[in-house]
GUKELO-302181 format. One record per atom (N, C-alpha, C): residue in three letters; atom name; x, y, z negated. Coordinates in nm, 2 decimals. Example, Ala and Ser with C-alpha at 12.3 -4.5 7.8 and 13.67 -1.06 7.14 Angstrom:
<residu ala atome N px 1.32 py -0.57 pz -0.78>
<residu ala atome CA px 1.23 py -0.45 pz -0.78>
<residu ala atome C px 1.32 py -0.33 pz -0.78>
<residu ser atome N px 1.28 py -0.22 pz -0.71>
<residu ser atome CA px 1.37 py -0.11 pz -0.71>
<residu ser atome C px 1.29 py 0.00 pz -0.79>
This chain:
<residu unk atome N px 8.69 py 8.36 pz -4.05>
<residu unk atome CA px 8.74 py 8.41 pz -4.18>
<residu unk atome C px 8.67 py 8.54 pz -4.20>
<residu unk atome N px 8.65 py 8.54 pz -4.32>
<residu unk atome CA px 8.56 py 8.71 pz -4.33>
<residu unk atome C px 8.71 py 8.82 pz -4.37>
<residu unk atome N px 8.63 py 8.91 pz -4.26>
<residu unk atome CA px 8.73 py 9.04 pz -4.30>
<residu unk atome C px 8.67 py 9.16 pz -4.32>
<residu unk atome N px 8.74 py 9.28 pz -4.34>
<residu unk atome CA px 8.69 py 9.43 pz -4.37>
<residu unk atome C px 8.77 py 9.49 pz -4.23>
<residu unk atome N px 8.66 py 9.61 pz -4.19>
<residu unk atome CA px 8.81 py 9.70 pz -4.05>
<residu unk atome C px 8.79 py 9.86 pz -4.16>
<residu unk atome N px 8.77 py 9.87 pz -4.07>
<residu unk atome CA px 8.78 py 10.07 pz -4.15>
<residu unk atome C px 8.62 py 10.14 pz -4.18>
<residu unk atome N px 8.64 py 10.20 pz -4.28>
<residu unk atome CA px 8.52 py 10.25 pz -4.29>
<residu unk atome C px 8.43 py 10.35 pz -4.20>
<residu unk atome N px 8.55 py 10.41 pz -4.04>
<residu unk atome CA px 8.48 py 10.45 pz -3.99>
<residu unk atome C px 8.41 py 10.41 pz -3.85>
<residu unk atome N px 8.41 py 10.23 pz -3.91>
<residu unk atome CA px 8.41 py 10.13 pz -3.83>
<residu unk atome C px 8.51 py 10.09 pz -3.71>
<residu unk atome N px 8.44 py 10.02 pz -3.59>
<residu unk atome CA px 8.56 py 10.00 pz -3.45>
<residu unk atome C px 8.51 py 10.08 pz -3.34>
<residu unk atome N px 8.60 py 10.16 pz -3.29>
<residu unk atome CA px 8.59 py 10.24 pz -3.21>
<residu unk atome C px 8.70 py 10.17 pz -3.08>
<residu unk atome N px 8.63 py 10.22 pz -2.95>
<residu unk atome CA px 8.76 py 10.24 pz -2.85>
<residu unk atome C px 8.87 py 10.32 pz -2.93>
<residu unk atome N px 8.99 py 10.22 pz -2.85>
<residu unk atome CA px 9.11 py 10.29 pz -2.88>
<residu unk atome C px 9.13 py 10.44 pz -2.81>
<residu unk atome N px 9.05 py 10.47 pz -2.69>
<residu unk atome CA px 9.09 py 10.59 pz -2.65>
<residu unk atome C px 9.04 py 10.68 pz -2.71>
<residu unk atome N px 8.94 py 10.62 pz -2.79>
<residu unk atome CA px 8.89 py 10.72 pz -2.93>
<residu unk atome C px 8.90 py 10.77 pz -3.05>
<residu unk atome N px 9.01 py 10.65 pz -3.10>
<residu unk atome CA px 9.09 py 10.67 pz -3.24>
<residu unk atome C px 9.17 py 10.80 pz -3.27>
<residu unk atome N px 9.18 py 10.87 pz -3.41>
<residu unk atome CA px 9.23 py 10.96 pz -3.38>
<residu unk atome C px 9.25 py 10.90 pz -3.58>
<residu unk atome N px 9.37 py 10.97 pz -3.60>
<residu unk atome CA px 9.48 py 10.99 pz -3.70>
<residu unk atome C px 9.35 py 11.02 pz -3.81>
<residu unk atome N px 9.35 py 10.92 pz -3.91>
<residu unk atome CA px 9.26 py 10.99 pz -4.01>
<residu unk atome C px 9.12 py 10.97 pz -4.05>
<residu unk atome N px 9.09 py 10.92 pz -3.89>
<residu unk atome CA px 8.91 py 10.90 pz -3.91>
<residu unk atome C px 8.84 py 10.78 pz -3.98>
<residu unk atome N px 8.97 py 10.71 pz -3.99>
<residu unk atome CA px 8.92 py 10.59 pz -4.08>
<residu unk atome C px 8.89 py 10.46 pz -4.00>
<residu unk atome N px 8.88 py 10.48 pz -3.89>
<residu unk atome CA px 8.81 py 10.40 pz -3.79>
<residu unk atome C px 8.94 py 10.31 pz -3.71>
<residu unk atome N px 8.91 py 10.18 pz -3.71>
<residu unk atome CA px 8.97 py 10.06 pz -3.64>
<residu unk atome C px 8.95 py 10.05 pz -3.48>
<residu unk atome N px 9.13 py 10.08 pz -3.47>
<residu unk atome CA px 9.12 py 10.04 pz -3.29>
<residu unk atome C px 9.08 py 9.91 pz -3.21>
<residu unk atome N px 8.98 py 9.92 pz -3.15>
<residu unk atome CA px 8.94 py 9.81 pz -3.09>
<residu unk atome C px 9.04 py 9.78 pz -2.99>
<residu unk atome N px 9.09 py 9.67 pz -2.93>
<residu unk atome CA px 9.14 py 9.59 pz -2.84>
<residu unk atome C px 9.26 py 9.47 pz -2.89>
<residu unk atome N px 9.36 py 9.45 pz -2.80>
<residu unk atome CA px 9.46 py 9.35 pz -2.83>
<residu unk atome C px 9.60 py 9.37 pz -2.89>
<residu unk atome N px 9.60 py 9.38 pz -3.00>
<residu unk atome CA px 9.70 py 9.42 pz -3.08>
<residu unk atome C px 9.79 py 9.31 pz -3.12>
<residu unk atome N px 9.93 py 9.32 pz -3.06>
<residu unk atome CA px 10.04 py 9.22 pz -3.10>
<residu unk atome C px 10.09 py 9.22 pz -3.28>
<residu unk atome N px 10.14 py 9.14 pz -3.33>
<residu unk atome CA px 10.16 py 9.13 pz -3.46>
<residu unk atome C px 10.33 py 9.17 pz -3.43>
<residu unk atome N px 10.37 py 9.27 pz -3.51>
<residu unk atome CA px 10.52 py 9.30 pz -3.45>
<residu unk atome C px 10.57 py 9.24 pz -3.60>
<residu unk atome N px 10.60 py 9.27 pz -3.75>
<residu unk atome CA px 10.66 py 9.21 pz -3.77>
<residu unk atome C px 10.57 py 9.19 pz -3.96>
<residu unk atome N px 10.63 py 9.11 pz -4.02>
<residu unk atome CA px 10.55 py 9.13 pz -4.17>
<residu unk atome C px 10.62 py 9.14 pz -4.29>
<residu unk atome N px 10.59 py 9.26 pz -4.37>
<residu unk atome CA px 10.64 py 9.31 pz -4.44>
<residu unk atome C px 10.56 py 9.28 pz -4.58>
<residu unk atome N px 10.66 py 9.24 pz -4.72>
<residu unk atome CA px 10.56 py 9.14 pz -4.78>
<residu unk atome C px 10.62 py 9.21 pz -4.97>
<residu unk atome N px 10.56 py 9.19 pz -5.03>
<residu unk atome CA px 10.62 py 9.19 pz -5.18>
<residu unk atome C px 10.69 py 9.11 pz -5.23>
<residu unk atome N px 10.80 py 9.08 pz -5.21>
<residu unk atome CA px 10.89 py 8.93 pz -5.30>
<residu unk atome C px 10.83 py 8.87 pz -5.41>
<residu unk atome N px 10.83 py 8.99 pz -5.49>
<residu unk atome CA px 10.80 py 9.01 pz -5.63>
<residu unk atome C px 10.65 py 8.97 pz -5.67>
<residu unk atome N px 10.57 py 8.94 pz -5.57>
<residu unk atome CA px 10.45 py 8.92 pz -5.59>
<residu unk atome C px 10.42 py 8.79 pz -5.50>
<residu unk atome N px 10.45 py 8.77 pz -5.37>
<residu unk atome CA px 10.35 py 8.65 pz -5.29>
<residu unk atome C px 10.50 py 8.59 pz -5.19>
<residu unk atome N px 10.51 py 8.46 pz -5.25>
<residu unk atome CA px 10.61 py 8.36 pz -5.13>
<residu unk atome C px 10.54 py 8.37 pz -4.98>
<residu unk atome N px 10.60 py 8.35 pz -4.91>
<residu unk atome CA px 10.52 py 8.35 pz -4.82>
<residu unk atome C px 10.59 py 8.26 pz -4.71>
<residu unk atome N px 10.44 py 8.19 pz -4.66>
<residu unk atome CA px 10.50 py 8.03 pz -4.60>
<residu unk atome C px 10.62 py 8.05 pz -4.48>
<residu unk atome N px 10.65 py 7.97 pz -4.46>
<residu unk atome CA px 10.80 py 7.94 pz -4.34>
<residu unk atome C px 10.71 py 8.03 pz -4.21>
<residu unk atome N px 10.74 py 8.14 pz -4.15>
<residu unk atome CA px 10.71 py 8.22 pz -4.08>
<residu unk atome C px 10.79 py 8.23 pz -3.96>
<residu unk atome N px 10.72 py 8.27 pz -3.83>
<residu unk atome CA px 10.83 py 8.26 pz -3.75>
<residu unk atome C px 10.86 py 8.42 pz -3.66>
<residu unk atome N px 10.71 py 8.53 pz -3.73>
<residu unk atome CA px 10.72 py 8.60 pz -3.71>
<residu unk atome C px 10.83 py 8.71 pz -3.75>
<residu unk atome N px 10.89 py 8.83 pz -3.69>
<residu unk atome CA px 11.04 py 8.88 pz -3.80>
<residu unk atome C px 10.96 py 8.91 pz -3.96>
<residu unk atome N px 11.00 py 8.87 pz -4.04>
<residu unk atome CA px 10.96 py 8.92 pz -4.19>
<residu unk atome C px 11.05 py 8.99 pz -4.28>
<residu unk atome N px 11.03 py 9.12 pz -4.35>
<residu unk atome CA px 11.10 py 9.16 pz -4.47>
<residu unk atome C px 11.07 py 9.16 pz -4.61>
<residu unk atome N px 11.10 py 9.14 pz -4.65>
<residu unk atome CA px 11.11 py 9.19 pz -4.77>
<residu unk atome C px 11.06 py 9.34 pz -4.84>
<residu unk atome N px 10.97 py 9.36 pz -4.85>
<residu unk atome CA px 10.95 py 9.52 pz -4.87>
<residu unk atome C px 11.05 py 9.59 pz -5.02>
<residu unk atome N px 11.06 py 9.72 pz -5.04>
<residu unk atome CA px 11.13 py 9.78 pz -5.13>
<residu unk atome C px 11.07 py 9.88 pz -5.15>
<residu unk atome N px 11.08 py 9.94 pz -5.30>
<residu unk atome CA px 10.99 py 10.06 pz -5.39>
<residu unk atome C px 10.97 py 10.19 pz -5.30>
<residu unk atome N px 11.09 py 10.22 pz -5.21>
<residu unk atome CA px 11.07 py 10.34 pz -5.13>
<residu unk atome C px 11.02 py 10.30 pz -4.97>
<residu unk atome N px 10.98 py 10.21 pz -4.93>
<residu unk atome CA px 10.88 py 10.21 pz -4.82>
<residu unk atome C px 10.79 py 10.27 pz -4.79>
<residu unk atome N px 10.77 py 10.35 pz -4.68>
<residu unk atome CA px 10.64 py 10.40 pz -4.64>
<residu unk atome C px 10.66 py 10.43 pz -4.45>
<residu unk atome N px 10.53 py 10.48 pz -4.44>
<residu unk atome CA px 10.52 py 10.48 pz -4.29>
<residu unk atome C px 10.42 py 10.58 pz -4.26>
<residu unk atome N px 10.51 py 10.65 pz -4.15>
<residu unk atome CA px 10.50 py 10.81 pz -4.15>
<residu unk atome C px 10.38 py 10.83 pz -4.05>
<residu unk atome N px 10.24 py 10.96 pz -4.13>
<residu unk atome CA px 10.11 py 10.93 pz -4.08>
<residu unk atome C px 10.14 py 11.11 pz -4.03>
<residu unk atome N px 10.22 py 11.14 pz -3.97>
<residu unk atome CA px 10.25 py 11.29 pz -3.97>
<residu unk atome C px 10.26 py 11.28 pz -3.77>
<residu unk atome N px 10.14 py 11.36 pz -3.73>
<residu unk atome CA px 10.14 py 11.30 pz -3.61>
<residu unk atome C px 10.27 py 11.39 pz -3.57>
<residu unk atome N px 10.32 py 11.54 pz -3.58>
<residu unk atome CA px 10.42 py 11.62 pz -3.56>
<residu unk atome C px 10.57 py 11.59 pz -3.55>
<residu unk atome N px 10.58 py 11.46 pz -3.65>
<residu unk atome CA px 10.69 py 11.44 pz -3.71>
<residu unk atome C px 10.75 py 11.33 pz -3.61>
<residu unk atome N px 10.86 py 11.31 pz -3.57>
<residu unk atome CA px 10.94 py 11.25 pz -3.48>
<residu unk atome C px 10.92 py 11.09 pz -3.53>
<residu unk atome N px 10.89 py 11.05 pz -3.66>
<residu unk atome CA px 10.89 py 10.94 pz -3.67>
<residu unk atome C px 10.76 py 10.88 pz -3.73>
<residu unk atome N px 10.67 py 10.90 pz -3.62>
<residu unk atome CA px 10.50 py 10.94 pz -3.67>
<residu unk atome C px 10.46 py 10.76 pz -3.63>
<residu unk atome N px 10.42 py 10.69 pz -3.68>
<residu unk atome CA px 10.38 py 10.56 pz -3.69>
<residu unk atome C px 10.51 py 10.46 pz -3.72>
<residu unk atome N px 10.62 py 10.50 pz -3.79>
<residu unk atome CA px 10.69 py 10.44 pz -3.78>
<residu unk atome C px 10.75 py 10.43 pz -3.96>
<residu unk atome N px 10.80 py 10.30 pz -3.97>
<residu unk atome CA px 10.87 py 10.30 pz -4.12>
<residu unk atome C px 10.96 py 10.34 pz -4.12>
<residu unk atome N px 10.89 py 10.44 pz -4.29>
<residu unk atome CA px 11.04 py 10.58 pz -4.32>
<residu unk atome C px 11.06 py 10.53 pz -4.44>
<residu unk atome N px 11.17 py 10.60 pz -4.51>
<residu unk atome CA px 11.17 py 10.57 pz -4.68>
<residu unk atome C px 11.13 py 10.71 pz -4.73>
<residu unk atome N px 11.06 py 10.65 pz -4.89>
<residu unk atome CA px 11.04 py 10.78 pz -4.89>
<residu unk atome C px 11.12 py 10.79 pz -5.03>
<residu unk atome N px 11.14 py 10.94 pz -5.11>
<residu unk atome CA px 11.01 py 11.06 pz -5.05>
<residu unk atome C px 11.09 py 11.08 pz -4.89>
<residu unk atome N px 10.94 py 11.11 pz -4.84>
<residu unk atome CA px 11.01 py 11.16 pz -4.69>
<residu unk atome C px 10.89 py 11.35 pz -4.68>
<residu unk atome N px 10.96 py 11.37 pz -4.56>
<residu unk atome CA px 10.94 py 11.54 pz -4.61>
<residu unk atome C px 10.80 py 11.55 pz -4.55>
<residu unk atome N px 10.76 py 11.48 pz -4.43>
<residu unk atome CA px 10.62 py 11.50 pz -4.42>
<residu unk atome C px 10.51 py 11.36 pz -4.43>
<residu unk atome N px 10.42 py 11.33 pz -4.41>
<residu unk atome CA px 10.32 py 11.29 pz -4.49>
<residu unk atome C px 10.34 py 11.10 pz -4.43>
<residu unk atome N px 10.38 py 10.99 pz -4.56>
<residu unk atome CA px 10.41 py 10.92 pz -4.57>
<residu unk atome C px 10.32 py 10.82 pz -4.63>
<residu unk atome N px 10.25 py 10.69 pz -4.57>
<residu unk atome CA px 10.18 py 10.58 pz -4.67>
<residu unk atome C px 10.29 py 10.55 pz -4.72>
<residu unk atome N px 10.28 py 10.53 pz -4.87>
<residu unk atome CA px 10.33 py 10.43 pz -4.95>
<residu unk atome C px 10.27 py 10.29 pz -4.97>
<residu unk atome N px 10.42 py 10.22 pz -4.93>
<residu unk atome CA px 10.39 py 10.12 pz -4.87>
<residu unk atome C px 10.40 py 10.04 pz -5.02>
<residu unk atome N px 10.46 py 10.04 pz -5.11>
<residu unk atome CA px 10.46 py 9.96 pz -5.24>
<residu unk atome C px 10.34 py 10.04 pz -5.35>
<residu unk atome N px 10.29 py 9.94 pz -5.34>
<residu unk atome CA px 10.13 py 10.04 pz -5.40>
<residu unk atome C px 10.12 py 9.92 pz -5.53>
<residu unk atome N px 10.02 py 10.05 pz -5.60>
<residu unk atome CA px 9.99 py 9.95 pz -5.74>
<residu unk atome C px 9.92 py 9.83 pz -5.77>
<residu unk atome N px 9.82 py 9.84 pz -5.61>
<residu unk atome CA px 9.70 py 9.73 pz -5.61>
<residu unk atome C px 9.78 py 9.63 pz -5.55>
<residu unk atome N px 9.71 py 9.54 pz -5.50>
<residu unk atome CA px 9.76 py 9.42 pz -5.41>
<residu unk atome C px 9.73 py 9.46 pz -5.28>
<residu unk atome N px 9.68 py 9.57 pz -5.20>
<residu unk atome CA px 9.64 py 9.55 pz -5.03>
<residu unk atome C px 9.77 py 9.53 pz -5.04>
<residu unk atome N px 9.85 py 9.56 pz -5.04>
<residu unk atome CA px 9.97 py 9.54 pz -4.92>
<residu unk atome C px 10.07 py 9.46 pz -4.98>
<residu unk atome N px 10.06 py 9.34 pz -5.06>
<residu unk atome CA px 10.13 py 9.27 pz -5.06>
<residu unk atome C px 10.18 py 9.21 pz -4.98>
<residu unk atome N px 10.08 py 9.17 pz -4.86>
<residu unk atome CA px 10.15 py 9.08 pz -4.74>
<residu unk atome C px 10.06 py 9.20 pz -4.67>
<residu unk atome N px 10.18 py 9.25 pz -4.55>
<residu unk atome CA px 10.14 py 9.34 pz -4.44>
<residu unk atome C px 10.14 py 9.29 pz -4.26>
<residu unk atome N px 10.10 py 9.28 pz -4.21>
<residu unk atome CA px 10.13 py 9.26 pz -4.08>
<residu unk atome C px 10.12 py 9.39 pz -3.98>
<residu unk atome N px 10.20 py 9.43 pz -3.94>
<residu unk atome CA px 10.21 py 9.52 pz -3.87>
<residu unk atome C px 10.18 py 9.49 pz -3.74>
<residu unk atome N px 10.03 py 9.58 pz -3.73>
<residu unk atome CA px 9.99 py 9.56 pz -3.57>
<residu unk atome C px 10.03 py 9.68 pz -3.46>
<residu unk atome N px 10.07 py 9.62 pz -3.35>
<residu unk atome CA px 10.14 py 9.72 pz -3.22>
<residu unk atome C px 10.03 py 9.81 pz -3.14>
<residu unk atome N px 10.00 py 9.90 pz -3.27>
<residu unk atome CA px 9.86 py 10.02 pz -3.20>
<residu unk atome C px 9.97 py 10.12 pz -3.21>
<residu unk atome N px 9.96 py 10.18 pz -3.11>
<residu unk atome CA px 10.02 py 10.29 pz -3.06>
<residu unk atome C px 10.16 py 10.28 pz -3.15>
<residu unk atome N px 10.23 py 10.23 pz -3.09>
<residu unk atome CA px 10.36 py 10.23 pz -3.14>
<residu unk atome C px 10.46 py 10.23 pz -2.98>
<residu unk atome N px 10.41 py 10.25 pz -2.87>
<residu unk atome CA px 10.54 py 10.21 pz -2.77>
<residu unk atome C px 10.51 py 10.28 pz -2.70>
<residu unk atome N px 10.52 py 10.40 pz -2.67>
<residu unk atome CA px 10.55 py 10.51 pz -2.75>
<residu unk atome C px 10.44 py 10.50 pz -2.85>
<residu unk atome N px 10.48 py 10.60 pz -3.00>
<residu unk atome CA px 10.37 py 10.65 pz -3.03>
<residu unk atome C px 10.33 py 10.77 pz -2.97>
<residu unk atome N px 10.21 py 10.77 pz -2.92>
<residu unk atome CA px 10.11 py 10.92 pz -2.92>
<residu unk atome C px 10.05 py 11.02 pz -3.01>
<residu unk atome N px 10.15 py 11.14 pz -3.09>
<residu unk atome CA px 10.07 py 11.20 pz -3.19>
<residu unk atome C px 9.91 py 11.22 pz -3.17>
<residu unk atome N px 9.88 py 11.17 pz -3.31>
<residu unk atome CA px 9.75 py 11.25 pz -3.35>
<residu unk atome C px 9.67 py 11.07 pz -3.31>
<residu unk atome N px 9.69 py 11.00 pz -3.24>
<residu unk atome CA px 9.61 py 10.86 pz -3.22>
<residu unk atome C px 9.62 py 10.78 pz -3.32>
<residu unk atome N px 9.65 py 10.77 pz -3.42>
<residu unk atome CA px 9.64 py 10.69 pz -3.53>
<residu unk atome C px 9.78 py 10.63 pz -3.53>
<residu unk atome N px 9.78 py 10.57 pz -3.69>
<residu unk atome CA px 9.90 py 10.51 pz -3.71>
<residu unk atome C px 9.88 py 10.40 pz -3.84>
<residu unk atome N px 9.97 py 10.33 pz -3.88>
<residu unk atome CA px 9.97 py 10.28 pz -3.97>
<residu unk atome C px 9.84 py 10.13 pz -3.96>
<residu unk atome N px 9.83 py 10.09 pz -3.85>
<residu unk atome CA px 9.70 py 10.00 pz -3.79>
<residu unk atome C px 9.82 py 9.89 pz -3.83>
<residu unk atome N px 9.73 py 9.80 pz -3.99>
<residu unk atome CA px 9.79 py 9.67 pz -4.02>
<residu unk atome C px 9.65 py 9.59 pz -4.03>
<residu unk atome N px 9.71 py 9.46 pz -4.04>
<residu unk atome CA px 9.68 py 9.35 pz -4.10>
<residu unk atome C px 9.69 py 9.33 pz -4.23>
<residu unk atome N px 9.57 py 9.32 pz -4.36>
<residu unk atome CA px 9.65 py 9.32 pz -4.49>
<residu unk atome C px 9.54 py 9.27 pz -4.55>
<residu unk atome N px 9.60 py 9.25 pz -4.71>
<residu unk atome CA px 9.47 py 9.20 pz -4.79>
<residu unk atome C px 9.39 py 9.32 pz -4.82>
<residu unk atome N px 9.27 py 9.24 pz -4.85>
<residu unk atome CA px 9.11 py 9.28 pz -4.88>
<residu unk atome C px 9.08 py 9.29 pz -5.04>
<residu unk atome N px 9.04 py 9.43 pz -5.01>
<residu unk atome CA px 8.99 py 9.46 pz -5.16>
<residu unk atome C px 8.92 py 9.30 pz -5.19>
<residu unk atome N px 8.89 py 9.25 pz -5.33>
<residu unk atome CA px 8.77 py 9.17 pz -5.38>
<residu unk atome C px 8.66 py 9.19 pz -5.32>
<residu unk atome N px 8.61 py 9.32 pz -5.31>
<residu unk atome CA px 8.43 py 9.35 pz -5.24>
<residu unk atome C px 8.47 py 9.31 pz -5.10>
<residu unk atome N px 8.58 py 9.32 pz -5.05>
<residu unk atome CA px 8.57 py 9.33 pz -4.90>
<residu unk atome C px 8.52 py 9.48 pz -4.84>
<residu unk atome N px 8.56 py 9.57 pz -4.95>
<residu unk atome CA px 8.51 py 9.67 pz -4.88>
<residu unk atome C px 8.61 py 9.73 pz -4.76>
<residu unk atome N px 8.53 py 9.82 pz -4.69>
<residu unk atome CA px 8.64 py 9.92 pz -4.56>
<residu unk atome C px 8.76 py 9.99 pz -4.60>
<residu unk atome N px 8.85 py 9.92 pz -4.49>
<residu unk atome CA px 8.97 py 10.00 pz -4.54>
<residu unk atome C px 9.00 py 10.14 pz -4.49>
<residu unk atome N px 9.07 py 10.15 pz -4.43>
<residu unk atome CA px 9.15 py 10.35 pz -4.38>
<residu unk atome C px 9.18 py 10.31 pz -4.22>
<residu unk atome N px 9.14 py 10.18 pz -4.19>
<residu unk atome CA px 9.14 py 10.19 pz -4.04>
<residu unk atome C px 9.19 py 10.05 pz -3.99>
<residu unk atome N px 9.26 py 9.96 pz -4.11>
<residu unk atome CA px 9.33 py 9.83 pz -4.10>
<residu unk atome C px 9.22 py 9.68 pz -4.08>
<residu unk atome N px 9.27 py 9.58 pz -4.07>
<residu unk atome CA px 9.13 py 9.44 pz -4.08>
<residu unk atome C px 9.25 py 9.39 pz -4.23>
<residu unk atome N px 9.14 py 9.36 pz -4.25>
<residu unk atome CA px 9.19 py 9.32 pz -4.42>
<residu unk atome C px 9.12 py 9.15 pz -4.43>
<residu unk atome N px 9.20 py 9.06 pz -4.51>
<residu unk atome CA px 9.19 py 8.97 pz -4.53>
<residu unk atome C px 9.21 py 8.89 pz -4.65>
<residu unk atome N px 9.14 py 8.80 pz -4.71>
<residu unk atome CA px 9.18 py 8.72 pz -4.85>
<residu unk atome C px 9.33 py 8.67 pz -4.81>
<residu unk atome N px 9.38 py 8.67 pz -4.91>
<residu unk atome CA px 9.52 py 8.59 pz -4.94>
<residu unk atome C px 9.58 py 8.52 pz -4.85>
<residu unk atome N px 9.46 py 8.38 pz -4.88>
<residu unk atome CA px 9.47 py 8.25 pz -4.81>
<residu unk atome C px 9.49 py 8.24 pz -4.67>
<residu unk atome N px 9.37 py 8.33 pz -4.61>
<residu unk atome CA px 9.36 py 8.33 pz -4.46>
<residu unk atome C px 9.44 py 8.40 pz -4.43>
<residu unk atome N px 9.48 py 8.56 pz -4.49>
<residu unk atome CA px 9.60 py 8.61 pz -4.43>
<residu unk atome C px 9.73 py 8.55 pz -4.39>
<residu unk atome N px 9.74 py 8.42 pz -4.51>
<residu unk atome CA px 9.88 py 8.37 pz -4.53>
<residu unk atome C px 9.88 py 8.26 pz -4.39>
<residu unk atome N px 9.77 py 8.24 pz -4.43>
<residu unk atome CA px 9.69 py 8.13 pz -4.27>
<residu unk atome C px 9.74 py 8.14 pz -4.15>
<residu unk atome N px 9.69 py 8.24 pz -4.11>
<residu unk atome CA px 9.70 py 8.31 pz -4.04>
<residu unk atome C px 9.84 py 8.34 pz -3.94>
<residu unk atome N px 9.94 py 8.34 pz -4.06>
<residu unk atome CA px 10.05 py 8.43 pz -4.03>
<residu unk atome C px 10.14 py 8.28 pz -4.03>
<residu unk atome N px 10.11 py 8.22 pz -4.11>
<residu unk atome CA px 10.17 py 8.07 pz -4.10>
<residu unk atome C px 10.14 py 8.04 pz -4.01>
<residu unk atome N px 10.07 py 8.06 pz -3.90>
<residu unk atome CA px 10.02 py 8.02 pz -3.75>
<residu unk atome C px 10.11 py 8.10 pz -3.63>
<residu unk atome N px 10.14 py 8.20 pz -3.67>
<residu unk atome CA px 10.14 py 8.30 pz -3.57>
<residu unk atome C px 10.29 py 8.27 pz -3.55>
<residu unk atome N px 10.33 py 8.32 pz -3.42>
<residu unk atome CA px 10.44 py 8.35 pz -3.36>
<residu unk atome C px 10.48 py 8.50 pz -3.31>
<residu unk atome N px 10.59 py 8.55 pz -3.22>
<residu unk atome CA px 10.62 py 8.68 pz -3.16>
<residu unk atome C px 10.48 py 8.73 pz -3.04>
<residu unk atome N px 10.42 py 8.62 pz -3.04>
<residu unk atome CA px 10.30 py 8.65 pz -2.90>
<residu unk atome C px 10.23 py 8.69 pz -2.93>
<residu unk atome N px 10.16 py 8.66 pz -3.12>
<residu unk atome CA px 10.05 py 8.63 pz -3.16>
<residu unk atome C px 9.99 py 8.77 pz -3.12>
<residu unk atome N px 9.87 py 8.79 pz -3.11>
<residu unk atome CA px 9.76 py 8.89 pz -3.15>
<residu unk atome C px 9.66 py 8.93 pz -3.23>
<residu unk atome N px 9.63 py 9.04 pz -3.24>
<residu unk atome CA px 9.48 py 9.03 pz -3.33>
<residu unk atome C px 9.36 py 9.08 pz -3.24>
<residu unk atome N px 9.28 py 9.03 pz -3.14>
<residu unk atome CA px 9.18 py 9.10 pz -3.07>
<residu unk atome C px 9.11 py 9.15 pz -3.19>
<residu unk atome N px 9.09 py 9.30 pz -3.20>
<residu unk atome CA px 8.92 py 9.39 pz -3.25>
<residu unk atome C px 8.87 py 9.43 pz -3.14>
<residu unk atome N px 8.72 py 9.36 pz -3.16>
<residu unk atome CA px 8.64 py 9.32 pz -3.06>
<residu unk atome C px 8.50 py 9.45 pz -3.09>
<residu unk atome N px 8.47 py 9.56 pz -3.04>
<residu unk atome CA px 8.36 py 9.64 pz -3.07>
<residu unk atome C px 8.22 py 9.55 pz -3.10>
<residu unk atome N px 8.14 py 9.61 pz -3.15>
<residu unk atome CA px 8.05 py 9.51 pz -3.19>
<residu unk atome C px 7.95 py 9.58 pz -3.07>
């Protein structure tokens, strides 16, 4: 399947840092998928799935207690908004980079999602058409993974 990772390419994970744009390389569990109602059905899944809402976001604030983790917003320090005007994040797959614990300042926010039309680089995520994303996720289970493999 063709995809997009980050513009500041794939780096070791002991290298990632909050911001640089750059995709963690190794074996990332798929924890749960977060999706637009209002935009994309999405096939019989066995992974946990929600329903996403207008004040979704997920906190890129390495200082902040709840730093890689979904907040609502407004929240008081620095928040992706997760309900966005374009389509990336219609369908989200949240991948398990640095989330157990998180480690400030190592990055956050490392999903699974759709691809601009160009397939251009995203902010650090692997990005995917529609189809395959949906593919994909219609395949997967609680085990599933995404290997990013360094080139």
């Amino acid at each position: 399947m063709r995809c997009a990772v980050g513009r500041g390419g794939i780096v070791p994970a002991s290298a990632k840092r909050e911001g640089d744009g750059a995709t963690p390389a190794g074996i990332w569990r798929m924890r749960e998928v977060i999706y637009r109602a209002d935009r994309v059905t999405l096939p019989r899944l066995v992974l946990p799935s929600r329903a996403m809402e207008s004040d979704d976001g997920w906190c890129e604030a390495p200082e902040d207690v709840n730093y890689n983790r979904h907040v609502k917003r407004p929240y008081a320090a620095s928040a992706d908004h997760m309900w966005r005007g374009d389509s990336l994040y219609d369908v989200v797959a949240v991948l398990g980079y640095n989330d157990d614990p998180p480690v400030a300042g190592k990055g956050s926010a490392i999903f699974l999602h759709l691809a601009r039309p160009d397939f251009s680089p995203s902010a650090g995520c692997v990005t995917l058409a529609l189809d395959d994303l949906l593919a994909v996720l219609g395949e997967a289970d609680i085990g599933t993974c995404v290997e990013i493999i360094a080139p």
